[in-house]
C-alpha positions, 0 to 999 in steps of 0.5 A: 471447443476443447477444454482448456489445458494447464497453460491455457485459460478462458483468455488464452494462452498463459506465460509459463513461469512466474508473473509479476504477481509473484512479487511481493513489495520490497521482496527480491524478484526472481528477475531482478532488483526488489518489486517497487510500488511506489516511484517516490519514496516516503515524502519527508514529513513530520508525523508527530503534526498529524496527532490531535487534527481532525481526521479529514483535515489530517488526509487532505494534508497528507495528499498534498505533501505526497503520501500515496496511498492514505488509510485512515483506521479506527483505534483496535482495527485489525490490518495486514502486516503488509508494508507499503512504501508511501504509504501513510496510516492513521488511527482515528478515534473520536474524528481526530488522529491519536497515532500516525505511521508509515507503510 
């Protein structure tokens, strides 16, 4: 068998030019309109309700107003900048949410 050539791989032939991983979210494409991860926006919600609950009743609420994907996180963890639209961020200290954002 020949070695694989620059636009080939192990699975076959490679589509030259840019994939969809070259779009980060909320970024312009180079096809179109921003890459967009999630169809349903940011549930309206009241985030200032999930300080002080315990952390899984706090998930559990999350879920079922819409919130996708939900990270829970312990106070000084270190994470990416990234920002993910639906998505629903706690910092958890002691079982309970001491702060809650978006993306």
């Amino acid at each position: 068998m020949a070695p694989a050539s620059h636009s080939e791989d192990a699975h076959g032939p490679r589509p030259e030019g840019p994939g969809p991983e070259d779009s980060r979210p909320g970024e312009p494409s180079r096809d179109g309109p921003p890459a967009q991860p999630f169809p349903g926006g940011i549930p309206d919600d009241d985030l200032d309700a999930y300080v002080g609950l315990p952390q899984r009743e706090a998930e559990r609420r999350a879920y079922e107003r819409g919130w996708r994907p939900v990270r829970s996180l312990p106070r000084d963890a270190v994470v990416t900048m990234e920002y993910v639209v639906g998505r629903l961020n706690f910092t958890v200290d002691g079982g309970r949410v001491v702060r809650c954002w978006t993306g």
